[in-house]
C-alpha positions in Angstrom: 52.9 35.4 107.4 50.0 33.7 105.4 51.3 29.5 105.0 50.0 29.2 101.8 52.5 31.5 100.0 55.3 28.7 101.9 58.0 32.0 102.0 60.4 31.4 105.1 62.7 33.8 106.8 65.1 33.2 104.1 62.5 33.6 101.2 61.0 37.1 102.5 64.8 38.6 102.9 65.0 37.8 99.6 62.1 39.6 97.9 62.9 42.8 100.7 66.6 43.0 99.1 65.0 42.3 95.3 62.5 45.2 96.1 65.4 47.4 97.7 67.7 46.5 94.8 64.5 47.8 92.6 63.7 50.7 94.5 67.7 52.1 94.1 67.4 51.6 90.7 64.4 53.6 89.8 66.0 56.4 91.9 69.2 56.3 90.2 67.3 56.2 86.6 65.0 59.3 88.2 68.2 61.2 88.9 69.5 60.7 85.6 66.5 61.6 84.0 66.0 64.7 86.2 69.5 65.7 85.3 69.4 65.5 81.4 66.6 67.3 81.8 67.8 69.7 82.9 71.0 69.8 80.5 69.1 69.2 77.4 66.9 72.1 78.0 69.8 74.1 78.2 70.9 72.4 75.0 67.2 72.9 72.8 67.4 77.1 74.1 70.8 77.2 73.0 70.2 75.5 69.2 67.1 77.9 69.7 68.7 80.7 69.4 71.6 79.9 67.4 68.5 79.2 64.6 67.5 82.5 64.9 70.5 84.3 64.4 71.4 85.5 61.2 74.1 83.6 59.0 76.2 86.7 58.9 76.5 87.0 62.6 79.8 85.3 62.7 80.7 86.4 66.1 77.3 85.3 67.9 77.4 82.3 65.6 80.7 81.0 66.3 80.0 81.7 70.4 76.6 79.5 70.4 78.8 77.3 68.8 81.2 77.1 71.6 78.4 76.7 74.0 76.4 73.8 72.3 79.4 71.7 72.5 80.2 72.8 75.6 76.7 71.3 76.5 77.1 68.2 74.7 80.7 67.4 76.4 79.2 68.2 79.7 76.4 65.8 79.6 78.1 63.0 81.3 79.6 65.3 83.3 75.9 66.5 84.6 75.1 62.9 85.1 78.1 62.0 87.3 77.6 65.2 89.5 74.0 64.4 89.9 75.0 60.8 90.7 77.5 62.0 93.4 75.0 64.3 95.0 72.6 61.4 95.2 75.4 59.2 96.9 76.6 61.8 99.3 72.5 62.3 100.1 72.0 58.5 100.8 75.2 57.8 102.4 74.8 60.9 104.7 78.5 61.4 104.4 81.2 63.7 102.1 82.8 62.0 99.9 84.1 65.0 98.3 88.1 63.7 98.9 87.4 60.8 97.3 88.5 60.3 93.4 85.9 57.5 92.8 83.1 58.2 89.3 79.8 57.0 89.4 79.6 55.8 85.5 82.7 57.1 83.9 86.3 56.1 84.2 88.3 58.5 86.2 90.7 59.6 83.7 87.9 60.0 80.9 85.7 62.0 83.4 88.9 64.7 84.1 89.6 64.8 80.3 85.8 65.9 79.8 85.9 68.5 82.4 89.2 69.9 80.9 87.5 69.9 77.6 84.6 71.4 79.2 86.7 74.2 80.8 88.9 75.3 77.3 85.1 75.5 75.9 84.1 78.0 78.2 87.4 79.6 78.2 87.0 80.0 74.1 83.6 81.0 74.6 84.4 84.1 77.0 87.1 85.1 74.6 84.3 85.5 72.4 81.9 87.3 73.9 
């Protein structure tokens, strides 16, 4: 320990958990960001080609429709998925039994995934 920075025991545990605390956030905000990207690729190739369909393709029209709001409601749900994988990799346990969200409220986050399921339900009616 260099005596001119005057850092006890106490001091040094303090800047470890700081730089821990730190270190967990930039690996939840990579995760996030990883994920999004992910999703809002899928989002941009969908509006892609629903721009390039004609106006009087109804059908195809009305199933791109399905899907880019399908990929909108499902964003949160692709961040609290990516979230749970990156606690069950830390943890180095399951928690698939347990009923416990990441960032959204339980209710809200089954509600979405409902939503998310009719979407794709209306959209392979379509197709």
């Amino acid at each position: 320990m260099n005596p001119s920075l005057r850092l006890g025991e106490d001091g040094i545990n303090a800047v470890l958990l700081t730089l821990h605390s730190i270190r967990d956030r930039a690996l939840t905000c990579r995760t996030c960001i990883l994920a999004l990207h992910m999703e809002l690729t899928r989002l941009l190739e969908a509006q892609r080609a629903f721009r390039q369909l004609s106006y009087f393709d109804i059908r195809r029209r009305s199933c791109l429709t399905l899907q880019i709001a399908r990929l909108t409601v499902g964003l949160p749900i692709a961040l609290e998925r990516a979230l749970q994988r990156r606690q069950v990799e830390d943890m180095g346990c399951d928690v698939a039994g347990d009923d416990r969200t990441a960032i959204l409220n339980r209710r809200v986050y089954s509600l979405l995934r409902s939503l998310v399921a009719v979407l794709e339900r209306m959209e392979r009616v379509l197709r």
